[in-house]
C-alpha positions in Angstrom: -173.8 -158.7 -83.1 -176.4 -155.9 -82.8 -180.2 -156.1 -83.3 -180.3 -155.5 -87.4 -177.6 -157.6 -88.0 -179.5 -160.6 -86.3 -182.7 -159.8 -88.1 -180.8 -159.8 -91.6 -179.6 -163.1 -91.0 -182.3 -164.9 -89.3 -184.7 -163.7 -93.3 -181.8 -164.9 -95.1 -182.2 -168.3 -93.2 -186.2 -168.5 -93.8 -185.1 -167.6 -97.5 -182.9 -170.4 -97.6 -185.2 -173.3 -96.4 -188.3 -172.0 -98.5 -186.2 -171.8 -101.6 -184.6 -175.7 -100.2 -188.0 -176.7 -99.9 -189.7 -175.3 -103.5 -186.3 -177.0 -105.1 -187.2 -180.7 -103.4 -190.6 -180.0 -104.8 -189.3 -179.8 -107.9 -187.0 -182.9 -108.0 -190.0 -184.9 -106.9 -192.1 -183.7 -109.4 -189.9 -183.9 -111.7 -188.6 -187.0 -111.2 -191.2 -189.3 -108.8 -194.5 -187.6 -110.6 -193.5 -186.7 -114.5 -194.4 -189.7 -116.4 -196.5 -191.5 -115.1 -200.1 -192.1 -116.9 -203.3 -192.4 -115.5 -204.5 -196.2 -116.7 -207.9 -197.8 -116.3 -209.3 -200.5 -115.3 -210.9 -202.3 -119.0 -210.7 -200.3 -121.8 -210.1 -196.6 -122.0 -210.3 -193.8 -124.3 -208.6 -190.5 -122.8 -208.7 -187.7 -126.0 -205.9 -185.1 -126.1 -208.6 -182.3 -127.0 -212.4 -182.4 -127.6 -212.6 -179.0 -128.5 -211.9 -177.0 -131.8 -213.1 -173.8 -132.8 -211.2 -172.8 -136.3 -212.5 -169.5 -135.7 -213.8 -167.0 -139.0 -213.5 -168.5 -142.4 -213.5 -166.3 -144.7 -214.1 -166.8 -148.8 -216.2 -166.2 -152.1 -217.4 -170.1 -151.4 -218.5 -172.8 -149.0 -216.3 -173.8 -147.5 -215.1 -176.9 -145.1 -212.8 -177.6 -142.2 -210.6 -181.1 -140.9 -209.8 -181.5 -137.7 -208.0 -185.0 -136.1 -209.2 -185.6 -132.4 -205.7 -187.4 -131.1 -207.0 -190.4 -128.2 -205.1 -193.2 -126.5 -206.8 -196.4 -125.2 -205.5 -195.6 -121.6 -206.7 -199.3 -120.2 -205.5 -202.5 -119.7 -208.4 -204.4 -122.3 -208.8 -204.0 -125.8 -210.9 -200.8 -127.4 -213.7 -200.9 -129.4 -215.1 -198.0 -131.4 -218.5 -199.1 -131.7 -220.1 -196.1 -133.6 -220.2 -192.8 -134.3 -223.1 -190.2 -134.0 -222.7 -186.5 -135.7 -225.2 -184.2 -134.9 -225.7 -182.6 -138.3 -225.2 -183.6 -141.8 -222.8 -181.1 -141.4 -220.2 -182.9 -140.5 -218.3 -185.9 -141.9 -216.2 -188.6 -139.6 -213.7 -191.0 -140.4 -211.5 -193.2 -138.2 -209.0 -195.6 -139.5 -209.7 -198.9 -137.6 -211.9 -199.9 -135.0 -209.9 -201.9 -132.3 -207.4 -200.3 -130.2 -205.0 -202.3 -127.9 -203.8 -200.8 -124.5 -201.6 -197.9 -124.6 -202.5 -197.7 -128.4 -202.8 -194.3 -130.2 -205.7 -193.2 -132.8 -207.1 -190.1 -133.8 -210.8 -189.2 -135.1 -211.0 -187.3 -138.2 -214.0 -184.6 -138.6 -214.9 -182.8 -141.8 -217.4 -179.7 -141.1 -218.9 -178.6 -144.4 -220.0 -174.7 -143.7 -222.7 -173.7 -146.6 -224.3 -171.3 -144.3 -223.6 -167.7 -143.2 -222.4 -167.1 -140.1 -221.6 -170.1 -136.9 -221.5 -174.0 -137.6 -220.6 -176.1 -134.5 -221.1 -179.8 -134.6 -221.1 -182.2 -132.4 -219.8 -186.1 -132.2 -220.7 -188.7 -130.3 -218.1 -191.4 -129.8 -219.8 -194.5 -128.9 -217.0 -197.5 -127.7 -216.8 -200.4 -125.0 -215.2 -197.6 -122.6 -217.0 -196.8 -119.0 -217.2 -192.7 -120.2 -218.7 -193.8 -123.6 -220.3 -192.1 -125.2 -217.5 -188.9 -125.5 -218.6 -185.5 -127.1 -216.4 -184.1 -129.6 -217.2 -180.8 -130.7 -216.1 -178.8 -134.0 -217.0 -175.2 -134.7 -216.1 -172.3 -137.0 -217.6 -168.8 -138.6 -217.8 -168.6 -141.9 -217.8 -165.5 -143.8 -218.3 -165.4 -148.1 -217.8 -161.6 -148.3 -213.9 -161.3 -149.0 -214.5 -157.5 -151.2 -215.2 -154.1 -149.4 -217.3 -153.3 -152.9 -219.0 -156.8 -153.7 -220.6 -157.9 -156.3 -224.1 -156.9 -157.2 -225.4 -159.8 -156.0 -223.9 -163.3 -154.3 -226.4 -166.2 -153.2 -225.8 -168.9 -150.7 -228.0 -171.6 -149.6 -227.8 -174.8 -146.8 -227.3 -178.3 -148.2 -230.7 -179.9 -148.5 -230.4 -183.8 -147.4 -233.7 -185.3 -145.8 -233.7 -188.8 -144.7 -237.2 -189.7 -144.1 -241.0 -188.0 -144.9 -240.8 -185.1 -142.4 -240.5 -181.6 -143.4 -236.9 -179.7 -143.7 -236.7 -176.6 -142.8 -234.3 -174.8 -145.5 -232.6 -171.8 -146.0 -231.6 -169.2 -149.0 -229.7 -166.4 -148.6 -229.7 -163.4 -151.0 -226.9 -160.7 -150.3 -227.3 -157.6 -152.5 -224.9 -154.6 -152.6 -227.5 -151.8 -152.8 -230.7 -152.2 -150.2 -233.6 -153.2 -151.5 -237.0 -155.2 -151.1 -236.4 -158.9 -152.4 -239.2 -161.0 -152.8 -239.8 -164.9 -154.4 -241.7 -164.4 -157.3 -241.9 -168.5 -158.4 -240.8 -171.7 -157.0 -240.4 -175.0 -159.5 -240.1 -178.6 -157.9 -239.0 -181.4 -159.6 -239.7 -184.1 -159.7 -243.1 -183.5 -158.6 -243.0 -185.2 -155.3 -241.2 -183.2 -154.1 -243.0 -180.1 -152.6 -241.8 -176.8 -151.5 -243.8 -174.4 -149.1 -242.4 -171.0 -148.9 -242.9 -169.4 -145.3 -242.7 -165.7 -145.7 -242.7 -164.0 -149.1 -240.5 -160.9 -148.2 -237.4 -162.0 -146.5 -235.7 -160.8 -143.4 -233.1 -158.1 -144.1 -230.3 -157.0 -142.4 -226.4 -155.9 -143.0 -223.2 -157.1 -141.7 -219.8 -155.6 -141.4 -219.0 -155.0 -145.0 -222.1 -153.1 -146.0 -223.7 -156.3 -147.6 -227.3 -156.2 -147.1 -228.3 -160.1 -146.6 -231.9 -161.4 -147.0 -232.9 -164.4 -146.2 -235.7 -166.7 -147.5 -237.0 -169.8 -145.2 -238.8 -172.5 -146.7 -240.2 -176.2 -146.0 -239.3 -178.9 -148.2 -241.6 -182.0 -147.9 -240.8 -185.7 -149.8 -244.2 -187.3 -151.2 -242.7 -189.9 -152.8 -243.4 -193.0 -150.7 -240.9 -195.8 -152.7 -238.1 -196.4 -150.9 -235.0 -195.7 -152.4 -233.0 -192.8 -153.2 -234.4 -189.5 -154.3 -232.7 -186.7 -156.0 -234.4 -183.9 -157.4 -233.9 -179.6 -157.2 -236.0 -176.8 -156.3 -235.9 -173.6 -158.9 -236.5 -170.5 -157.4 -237.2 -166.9 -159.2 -237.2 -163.8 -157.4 -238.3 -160.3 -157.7 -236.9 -157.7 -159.3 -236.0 -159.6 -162.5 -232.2 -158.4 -161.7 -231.8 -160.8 -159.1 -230.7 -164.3 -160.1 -232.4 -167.8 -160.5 -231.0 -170.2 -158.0 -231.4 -173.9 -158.2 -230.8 -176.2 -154.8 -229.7 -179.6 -155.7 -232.0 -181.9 -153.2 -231.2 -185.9 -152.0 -233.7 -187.6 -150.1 -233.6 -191.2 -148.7 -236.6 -192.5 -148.6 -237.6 -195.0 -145.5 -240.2 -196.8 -145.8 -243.0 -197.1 -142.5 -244.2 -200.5 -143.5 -242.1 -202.8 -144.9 -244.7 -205.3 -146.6 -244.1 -209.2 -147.0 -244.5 -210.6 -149.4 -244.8 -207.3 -151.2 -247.9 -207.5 -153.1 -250.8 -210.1 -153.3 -251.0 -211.9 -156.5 -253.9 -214.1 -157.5 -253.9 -216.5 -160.2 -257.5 -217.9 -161.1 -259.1 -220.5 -164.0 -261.7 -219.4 -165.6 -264.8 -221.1 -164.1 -263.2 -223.2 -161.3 -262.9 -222.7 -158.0 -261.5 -224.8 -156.4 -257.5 -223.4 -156.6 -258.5 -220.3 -154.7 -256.3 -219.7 -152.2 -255.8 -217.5 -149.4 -253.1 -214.7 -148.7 -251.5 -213.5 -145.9 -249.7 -210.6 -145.9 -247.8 -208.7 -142.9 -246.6 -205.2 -142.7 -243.6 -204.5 -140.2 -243.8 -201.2 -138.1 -240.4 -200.2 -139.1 -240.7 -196.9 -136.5 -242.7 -199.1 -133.8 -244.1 -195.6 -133.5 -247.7 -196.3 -131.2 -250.7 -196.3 -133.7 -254.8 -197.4 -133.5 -256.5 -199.1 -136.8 -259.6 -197.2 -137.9 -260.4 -198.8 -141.0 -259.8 -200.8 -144.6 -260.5 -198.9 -147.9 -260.9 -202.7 -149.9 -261.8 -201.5 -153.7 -262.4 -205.3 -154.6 -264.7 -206.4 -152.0 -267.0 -207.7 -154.1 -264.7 -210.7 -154.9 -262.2 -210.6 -152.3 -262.4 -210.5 -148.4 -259.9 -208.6 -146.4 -259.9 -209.2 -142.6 -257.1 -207.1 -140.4 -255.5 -208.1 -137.4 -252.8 -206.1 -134.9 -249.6 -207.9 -133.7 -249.8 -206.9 -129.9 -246.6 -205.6 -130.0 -247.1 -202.9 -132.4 -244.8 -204.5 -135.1 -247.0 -205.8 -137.7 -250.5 -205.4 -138.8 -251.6 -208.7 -140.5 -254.2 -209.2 -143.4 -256.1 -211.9 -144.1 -257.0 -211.9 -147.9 -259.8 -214.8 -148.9 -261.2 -215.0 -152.6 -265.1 -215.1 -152.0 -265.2 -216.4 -155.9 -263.6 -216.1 -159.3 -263.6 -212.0 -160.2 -265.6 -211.7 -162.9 -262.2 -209.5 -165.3 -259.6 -210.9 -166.9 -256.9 -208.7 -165.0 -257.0 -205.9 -162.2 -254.0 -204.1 -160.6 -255.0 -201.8 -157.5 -254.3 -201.2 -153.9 -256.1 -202.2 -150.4 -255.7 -198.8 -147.9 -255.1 -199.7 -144.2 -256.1 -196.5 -142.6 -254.5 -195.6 -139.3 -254.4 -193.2 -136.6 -251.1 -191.7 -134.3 -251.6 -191.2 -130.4 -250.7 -187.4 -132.1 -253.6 -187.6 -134.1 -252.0 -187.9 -137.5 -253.8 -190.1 -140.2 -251.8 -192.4 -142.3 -252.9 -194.7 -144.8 -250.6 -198.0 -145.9 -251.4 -199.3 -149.4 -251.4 -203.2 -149.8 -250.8 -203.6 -153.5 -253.2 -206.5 -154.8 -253.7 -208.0 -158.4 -255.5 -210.9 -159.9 -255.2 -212.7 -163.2 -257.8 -215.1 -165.0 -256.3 -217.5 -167.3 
């Protein structure tokens, strides 16, 4: 056997064990590895994806995207889902149930409503009984409302408007227009009243995306004065200049939370005419319902002439307590009105909490 012949069959041999040794690899991979699932110790939740980008949207409308986040309790102890936690009202979760036994399946479902020009992404936070809680999900998409390479003359879009407590909200209105021009808002209309809109720049921002629509857009500020608790829905109207561009009207909602919650919720004094003897003193707390740090200053008490308010601070910050005592019988038959607890933020912000007081002589 000459030289070549020996070196032919001695890399046929290497060839022969590596490809012996990739098969074996294979079998035991395939049948000592697939299979098998990664379990932990108490309860689990292990998600299939937490990622999903739908990519552009495009439409004449708003539009809105579902996605289900697939997970399997991958423990040995019962799951909770405790809560969830969106980042936005811009997107909408649901879940079926909230208990998940071991090597159960359940998904997450996420709605993400797109109002607005351009990228949405939302986040979720899964909160459970798990060790990685809480787990992120995360939902994105572009959305797009030009669908015609010659639009219409004009096409306005604007973001929901949903404020849940006293803060402003910043809020966006977008005006795309077909030809260039200078846009400006000529008017803006409130309603109800307390609801108050501050425009921040008079002459929107103008630029022009990739189907020759020239988009401006309009910022603005949207503050809730209304301090009853409860619901609020109201609009904003707003009129632009030229007169060729159209009216909009926003729809508003607003859920009003109160700072104070007072108990009992109003002082009420009952009197006989001439007698003193039934008068009777009040106390009246107000819970701190954002146990946000504050400082009393003072007490605006429009009936001190017949009525003595004293003020005391719960240590804790939860409650400020008032003391109301009737110095004598007042000399009306009937009064409504309120007693203003003025306080102060560590930010320097004033607030004043109204005591509603009133007094009947019979």
């Amino acid at each position: 056997m000459d030289i070549r012949t020996s070196l032919k069959n001695n890399k046929l041999f290497i060839l022969f064990i590596l490809g012996s040794l990739i098969y074996l690899g294979y079998l035991t991979f395939t049948f000592g590895g697939r299979g098998k699932k990664v379990q932990v110790k108490g309860p689990g939740i292990l998600f299939q994806n937490t990622f999903y980008d739908a990519g552009s949207i495009k439409g004449s409308t708003a539009s809105s995207i579902r996605y289900e986040y697939h997970f399997e309790n991958n423990g040995n102890e019962m799951l909770k889902i405790e809560k969830v936690k969106p980042s936005c009202s811009c997107s909408v979760v649901n879940f079926a149930k909230k208990e998940y036994a071991p090597g159960e399946k359940g998904f997450i479902d996420v709605t993400l409503k797109m109002g607005t020009l351009g990228r949405t992404i939302s986040d979720v936070l899964i909160f459970s009984n798990s060790e990685t809680s809480p787990d992120k999900l995360t939902i994105a998409a572009s959305f797009d409302p030009i669908t015609s390479a010659r639009p219409e003359p004009f096409t306005l879009q604007w973001d929901e408007i949903a404020i849940n407590d006293l803060n402003p909200k910043e809020t966006k209105i977008y005006v795309f227009h077909r030809d260039l021009m200078d846009i400006e808002v000529a008017e803006i209309f409130s309603f109800p009243k307390s609801i108050e809109t501050k425009l921040k720049k008079a002459t929107g921002s103008i630029f022009r995306n990739q189907v020759g629509y020239y988009i401006t857009t309009f910022y603005f500020d949207i503050l809730v004065q209304e301090e009853t608790p409860g619901k609020l829905e109201g609009k904003i109207r707003v009129v632009f200049s030229p007169d060729e561009v159209p009216e909009v009207e926003v729809p508003i909602t607003a859920e009003i939370v109160p700072e104070y919650v007072i108990s009992p919720h109003k002082a009420i004094f009952v009197f006989s005419s001439g007698i003193n003897d039934n008068l009777s003193n009040r106390k009246i707390e107000l819970y701190n319902v954002k146990k946000e740090l504050f400082r009393y200053n003072s007490i605006d008490n429009p009936f001190a002439n017949w009525l003595d308010a004293q003020v005391e601070i719960d240590e804790g910050l939860e409650k400020i307590i008032v003391y109301l005592k009737p110095k004598h019988v007042p000399d009306v038959q009937s009064l409504e009105g309120n007693i203003k607890i003025n306080i102060q933020g560590l930010n320097g912000d004033k607030k004043e909490v109204k005591l509603p007081v009133s007094a009947k002589v019979i």
